[in-house]
N, CA, C and O atoms as a DFTB+ gen file, in Angstrom:
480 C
 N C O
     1  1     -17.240       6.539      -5.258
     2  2     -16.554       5.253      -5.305
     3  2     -16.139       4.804      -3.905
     4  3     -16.255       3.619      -3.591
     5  1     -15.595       5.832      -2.944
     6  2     -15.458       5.550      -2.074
     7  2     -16.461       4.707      -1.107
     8  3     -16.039       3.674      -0.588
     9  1     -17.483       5.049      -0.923
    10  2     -19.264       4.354       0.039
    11  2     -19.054       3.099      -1.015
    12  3     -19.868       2.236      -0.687
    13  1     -18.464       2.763      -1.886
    14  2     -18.767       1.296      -2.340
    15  2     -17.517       0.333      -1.643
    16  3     -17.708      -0.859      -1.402
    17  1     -16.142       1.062      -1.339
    18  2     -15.247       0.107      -1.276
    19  2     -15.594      -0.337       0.673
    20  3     -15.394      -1.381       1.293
    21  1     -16.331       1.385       1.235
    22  2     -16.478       0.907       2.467
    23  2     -17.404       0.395       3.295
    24  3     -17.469       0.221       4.512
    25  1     -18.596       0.047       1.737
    26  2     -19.453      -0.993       2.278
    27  2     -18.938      -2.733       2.026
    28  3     -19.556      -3.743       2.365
    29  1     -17.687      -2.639       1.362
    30  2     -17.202      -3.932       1.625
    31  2     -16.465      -4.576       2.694
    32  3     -16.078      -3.749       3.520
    33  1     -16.149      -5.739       2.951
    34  2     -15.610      -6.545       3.471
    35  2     -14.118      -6.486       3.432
    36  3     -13.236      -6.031       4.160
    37  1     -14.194      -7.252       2.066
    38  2     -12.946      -7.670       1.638
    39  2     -12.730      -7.466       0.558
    40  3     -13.543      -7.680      -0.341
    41  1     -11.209      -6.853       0.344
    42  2     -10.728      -6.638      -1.736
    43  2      -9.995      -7.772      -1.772
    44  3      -9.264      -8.254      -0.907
    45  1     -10.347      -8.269      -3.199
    46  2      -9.262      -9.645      -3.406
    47  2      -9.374      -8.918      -5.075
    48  3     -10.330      -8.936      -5.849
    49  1      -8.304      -8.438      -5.202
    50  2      -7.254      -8.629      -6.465
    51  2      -6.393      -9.637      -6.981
    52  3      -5.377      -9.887      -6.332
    53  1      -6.609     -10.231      -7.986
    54  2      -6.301     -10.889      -8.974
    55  2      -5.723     -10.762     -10.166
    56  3      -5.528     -11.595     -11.051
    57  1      -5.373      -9.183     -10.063
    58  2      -4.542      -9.216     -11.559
    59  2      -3.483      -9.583     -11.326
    60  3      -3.276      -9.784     -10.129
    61  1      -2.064      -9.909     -12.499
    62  2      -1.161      -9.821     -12.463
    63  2      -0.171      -8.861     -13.436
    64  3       1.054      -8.780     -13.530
    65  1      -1.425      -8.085     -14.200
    66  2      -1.033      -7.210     -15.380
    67  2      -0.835      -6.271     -14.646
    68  3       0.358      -6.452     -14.401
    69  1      -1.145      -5.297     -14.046
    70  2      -1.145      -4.329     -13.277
    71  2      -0.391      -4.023     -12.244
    72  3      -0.896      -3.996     -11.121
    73  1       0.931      -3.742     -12.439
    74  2       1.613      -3.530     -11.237
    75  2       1.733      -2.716     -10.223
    76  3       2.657      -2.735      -9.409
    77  1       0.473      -1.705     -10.236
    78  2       0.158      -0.760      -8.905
    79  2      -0.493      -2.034      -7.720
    80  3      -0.186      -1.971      -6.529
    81  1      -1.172      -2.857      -8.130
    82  2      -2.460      -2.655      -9.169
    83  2      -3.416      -1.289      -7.988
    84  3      -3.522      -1.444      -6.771
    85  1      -3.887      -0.269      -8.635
    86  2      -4.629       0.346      -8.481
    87  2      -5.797       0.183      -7.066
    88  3      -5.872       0.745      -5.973
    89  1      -6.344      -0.543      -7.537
    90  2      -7.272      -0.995      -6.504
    91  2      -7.163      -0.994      -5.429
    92  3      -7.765      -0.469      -4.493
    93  1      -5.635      -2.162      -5.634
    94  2      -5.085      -2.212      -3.773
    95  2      -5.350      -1.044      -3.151
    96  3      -6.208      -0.840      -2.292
    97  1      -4.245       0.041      -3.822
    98  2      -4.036       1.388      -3.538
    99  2      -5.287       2.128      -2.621
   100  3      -5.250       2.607      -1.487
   101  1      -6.445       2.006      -3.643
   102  2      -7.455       2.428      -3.273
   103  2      -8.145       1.602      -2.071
   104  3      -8.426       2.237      -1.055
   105  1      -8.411       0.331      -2.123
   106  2      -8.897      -0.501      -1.067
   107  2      -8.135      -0.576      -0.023
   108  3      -8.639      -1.061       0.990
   109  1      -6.976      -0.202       0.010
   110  2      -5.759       0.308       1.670
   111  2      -6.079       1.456       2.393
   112  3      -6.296       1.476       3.604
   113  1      -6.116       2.825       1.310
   114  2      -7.048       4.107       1.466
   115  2      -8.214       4.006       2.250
   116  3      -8.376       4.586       3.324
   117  1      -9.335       2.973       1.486
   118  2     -10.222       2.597       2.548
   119  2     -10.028       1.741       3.607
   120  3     -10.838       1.552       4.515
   121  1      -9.188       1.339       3.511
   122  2      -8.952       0.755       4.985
   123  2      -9.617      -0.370       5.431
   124  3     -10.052      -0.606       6.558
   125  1      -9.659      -1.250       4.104
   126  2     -10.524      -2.934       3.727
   127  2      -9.047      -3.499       3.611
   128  3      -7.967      -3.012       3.277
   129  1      -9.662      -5.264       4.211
   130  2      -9.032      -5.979       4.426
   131  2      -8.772      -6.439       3.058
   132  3      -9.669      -6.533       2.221
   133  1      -7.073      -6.837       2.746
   134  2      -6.828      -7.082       0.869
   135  2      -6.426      -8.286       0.944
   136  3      -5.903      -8.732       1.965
   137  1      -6.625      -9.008      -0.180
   138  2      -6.275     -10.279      -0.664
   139  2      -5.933     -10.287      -2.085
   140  3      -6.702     -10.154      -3.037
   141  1      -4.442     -10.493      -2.093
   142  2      -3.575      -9.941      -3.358
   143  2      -2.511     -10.903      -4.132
   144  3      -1.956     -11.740      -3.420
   145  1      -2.311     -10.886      -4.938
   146  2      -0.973     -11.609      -5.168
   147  2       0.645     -10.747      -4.687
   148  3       0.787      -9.525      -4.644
   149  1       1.634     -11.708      -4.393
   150  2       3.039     -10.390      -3.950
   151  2       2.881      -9.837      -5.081
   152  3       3.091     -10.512      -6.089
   153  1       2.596      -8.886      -5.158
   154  2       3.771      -8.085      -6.320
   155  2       2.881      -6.325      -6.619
   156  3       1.728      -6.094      -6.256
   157  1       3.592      -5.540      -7.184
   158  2       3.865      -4.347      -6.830
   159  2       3.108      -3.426      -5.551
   160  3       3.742      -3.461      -4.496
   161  1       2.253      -2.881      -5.538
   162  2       2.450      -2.330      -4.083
   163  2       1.823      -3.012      -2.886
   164  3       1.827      -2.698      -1.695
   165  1       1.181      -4.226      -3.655
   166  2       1.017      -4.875      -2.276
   167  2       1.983      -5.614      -1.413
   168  3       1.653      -6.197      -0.381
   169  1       2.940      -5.570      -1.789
   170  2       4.642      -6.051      -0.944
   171  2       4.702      -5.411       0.415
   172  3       5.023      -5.836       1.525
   173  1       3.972      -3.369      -0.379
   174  2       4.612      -2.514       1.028
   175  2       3.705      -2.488       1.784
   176  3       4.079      -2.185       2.917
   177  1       2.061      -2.769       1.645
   178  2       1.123      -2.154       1.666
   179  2       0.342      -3.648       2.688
   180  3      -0.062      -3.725       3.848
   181  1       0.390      -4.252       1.993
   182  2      -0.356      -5.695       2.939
   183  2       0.704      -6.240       3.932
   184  3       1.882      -6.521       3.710
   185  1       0.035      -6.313       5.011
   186  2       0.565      -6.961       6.080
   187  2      -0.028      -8.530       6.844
   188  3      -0.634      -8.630       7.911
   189  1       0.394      -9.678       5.866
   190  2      -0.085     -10.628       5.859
   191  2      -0.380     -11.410       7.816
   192  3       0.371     -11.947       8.630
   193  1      -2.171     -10.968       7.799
   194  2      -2.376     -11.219       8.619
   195  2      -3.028     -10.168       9.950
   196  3      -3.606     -10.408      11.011
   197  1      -2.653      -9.116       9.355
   198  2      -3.179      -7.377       9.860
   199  2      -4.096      -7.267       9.127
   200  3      -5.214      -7.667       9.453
   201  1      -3.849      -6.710       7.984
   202  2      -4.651      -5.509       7.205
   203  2      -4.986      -6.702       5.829
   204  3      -5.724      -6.209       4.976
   205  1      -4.535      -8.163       5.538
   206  2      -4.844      -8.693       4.601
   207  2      -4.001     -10.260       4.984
   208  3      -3.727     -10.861       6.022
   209  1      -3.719     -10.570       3.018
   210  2      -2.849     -11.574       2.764
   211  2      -2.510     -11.246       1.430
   212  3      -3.125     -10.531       0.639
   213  1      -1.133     -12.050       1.244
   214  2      -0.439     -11.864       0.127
   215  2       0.040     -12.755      -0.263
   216  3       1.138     -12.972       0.249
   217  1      -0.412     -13.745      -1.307
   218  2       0.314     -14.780      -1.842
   219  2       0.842     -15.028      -3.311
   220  3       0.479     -14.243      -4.188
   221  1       1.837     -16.274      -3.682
   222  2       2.337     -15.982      -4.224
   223  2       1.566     -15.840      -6.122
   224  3       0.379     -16.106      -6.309
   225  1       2.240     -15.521      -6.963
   226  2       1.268     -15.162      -8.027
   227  2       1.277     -16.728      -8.486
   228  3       2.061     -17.677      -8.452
   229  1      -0.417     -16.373      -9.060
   230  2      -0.982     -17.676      -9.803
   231  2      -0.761     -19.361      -8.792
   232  3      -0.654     -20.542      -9.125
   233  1      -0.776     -18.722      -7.655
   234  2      -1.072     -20.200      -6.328
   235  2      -2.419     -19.635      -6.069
   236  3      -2.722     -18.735      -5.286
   237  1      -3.405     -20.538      -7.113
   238  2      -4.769     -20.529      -6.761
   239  2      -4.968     -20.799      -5.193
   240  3      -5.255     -19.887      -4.418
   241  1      -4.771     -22.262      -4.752
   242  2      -5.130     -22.584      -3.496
   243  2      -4.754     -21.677      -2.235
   244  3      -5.342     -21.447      -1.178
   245  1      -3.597     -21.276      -2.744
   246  2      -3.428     -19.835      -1.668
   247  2      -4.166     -18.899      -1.679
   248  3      -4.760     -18.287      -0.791
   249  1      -4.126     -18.835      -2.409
   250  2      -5.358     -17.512      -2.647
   251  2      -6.508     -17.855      -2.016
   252  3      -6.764     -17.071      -1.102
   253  1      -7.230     -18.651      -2.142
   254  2      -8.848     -19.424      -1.582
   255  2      -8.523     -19.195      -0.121
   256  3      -9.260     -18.467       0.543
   257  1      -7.311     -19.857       0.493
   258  2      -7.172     -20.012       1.957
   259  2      -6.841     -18.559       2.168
   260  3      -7.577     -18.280       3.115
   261  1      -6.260     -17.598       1.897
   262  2      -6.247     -16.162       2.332
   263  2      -7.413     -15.322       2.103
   264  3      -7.481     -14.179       2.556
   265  1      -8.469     -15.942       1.304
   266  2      -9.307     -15.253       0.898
   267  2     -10.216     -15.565       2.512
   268  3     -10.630     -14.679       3.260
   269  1     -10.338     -16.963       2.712
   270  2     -11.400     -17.354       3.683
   271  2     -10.602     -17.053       4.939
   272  3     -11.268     -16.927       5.967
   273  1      -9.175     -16.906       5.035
   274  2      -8.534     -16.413       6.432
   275  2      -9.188     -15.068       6.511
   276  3     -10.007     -15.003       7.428
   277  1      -9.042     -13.907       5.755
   278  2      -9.217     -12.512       5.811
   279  2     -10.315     -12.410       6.160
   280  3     -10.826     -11.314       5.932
   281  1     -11.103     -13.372       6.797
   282  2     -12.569     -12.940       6.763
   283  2     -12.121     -13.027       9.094
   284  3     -12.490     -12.217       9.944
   285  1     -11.343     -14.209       9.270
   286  2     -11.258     -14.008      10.233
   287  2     -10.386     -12.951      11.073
   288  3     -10.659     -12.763      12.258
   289  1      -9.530     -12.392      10.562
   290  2      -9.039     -11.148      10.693
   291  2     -10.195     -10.085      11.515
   292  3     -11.317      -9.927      11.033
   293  1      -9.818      -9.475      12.649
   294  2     -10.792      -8.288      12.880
   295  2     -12.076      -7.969      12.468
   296  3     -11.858      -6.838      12.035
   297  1     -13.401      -8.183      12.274
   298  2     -14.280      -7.426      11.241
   299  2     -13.774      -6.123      11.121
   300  3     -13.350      -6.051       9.967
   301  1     -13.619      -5.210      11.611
   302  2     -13.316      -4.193      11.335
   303  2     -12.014      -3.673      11.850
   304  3     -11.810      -3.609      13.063
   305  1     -11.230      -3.343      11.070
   306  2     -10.262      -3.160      11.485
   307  2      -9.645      -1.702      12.316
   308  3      -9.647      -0.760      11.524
   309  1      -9.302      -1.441      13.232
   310  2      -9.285      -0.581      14.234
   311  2      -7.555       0.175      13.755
   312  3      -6.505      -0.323      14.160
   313  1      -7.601       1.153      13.041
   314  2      -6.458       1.384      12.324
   315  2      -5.672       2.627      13.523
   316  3      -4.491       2.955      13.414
   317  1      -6.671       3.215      14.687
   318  2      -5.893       3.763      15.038
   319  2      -5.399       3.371      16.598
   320  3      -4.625       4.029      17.294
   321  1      -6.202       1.860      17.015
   322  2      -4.637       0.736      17.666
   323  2      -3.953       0.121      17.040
   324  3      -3.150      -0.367      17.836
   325  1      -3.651      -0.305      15.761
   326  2      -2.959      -0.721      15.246
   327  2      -1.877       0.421      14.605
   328  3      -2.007       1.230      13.686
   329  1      -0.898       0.151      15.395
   330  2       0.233       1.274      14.963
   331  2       0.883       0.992      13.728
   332  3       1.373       1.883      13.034
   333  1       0.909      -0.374      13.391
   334  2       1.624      -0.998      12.118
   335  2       1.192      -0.301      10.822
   336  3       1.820       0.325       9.968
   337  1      -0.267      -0.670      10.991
   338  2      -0.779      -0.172       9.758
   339  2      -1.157       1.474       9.870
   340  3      -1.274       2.120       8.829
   341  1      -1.351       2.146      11.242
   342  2      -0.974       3.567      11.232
   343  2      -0.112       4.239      10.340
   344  3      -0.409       5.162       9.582
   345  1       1.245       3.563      10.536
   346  2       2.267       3.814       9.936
   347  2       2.130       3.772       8.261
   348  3       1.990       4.760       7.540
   349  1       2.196       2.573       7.894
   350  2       1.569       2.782       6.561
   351  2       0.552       3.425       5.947
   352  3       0.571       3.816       4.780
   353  1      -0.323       3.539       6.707
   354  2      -1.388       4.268       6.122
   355  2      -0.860       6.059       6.046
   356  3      -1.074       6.728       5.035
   357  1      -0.387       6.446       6.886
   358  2      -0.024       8.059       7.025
   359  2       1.224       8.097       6.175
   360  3       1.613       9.182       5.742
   361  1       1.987       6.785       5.861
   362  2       3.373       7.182       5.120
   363  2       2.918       7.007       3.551
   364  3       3.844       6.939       2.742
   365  1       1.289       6.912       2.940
   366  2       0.810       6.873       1.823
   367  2       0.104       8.485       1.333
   368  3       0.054       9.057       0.244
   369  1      -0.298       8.786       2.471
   370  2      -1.046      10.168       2.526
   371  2      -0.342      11.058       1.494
   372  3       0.887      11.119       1.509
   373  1      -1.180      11.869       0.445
   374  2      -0.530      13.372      -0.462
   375  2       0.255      13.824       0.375
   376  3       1.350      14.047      -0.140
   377  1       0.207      14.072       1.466
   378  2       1.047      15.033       2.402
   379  2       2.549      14.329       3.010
   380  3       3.513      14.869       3.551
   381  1       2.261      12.817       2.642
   382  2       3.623      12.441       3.317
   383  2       4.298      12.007       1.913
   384  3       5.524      12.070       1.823
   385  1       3.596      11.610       0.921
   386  2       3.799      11.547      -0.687
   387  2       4.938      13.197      -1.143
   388  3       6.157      13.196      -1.313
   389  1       4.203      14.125      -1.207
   390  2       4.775      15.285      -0.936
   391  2       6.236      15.727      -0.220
   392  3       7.257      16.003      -0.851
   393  1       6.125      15.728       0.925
   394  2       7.252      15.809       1.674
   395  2       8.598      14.515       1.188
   396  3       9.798      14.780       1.269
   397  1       8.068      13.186       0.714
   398  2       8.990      12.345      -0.057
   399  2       9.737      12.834      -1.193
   400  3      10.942      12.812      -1.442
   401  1       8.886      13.216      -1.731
   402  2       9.602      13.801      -3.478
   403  2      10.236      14.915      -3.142
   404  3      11.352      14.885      -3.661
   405  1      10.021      16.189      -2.334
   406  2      10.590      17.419      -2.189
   407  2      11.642      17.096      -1.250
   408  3      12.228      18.112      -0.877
   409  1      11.995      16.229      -0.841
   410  2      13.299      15.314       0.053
   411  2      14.289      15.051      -1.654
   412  3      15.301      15.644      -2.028
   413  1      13.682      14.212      -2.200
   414  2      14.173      13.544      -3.048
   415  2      14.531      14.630      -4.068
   416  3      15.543      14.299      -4.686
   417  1      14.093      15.685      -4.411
   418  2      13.992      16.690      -5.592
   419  2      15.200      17.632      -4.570
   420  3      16.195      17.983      -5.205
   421  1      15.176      17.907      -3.564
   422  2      16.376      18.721      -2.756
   423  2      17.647      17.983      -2.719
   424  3      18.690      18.574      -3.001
   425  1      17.647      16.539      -2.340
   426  2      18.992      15.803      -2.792
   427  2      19.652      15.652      -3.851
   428  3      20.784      15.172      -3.922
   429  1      18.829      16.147      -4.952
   430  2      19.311      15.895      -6.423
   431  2      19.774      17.630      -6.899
   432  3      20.730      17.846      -7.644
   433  1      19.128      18.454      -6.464
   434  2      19.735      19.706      -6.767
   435  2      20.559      20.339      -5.707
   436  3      20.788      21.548      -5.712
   437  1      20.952      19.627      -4.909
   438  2      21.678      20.286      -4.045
   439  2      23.603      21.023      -4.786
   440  3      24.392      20.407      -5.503
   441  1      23.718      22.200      -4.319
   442  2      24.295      22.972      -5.206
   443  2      25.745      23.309      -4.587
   444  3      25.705      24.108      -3.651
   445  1      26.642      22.972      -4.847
   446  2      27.997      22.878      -4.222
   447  2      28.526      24.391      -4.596
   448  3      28.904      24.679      -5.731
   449  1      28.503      25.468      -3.326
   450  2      28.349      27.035      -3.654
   451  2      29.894      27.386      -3.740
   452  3      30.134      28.491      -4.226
   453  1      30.984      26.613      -3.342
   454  2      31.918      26.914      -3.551
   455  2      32.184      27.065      -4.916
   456  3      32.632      28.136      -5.326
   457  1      31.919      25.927      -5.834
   458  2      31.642      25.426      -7.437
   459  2      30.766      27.324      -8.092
   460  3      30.949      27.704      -9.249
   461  1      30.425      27.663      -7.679
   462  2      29.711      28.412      -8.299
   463  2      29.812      29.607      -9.285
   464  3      30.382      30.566      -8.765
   465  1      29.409      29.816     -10.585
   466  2      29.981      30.259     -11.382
   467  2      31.553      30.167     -12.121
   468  3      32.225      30.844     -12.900
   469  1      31.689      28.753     -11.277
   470  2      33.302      28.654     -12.511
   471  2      33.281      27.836     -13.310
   472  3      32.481      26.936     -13.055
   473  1      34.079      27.684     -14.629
   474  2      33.736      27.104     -15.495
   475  2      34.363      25.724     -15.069
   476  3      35.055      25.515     -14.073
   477  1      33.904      24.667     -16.208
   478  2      34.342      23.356     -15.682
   479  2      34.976      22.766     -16.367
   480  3      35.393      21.660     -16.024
């Protein structure tokens, strides 16, 4: 699946059912220019004018004009001078995914040792 998203151009998503929506996810991964409506991870993920556009849901005409802007954007986008989208891209990675939750899973069990073994 991958050799298909990175023989493309451009992703333009159009759902509005889908609030990953998925695709993005995947078409950011590859590191294609997106054309999305705002809403769920393309908020964190598109950088209107870097790495895509993001307009608002169900504004057809926006959409058309971000669709035909994204084409002038970079042909290829050079992700490791662009520090912006560096950033995002490595703060999506399993490995930085990972280190998030085991942050988040240590703040929630953190164990007050004085408290320990007395009743409450």
């Amino acid at each position: 699946m991958n050799l298909i998203y990175q023989s493309a151009d451009v992703l333009v998503s159009t759902t509005l059912d889908d609030l990953g929506p998925t695709i993005v996810i995947e078409g950011f991964m590859n590191r294609l220019r997106l054309v999305t409506f705002d809403l769920g991870v393309a908020v964190d993920l598109v950088v209107n004018g870097l790495n895509g556009y993001k307009v608002p849901c169900f504004d057809i005409e926006k959409l058309g004009k971000a669709i035909y802007a994204s084409f002038a954007i970079k042909i290829k986008l050079n992700w490791e001078k662009e520090r912006k989208l560096r950033e995002l891209w490595v703060d999506c990675t399993s490995k930085s995914e990972a280190l998030s939750y085991k942050k988040m899973f240590e703040s929630l069990t953190v164990v007050n040792k004085d408290n320990l073994g007395k009743q409450c």
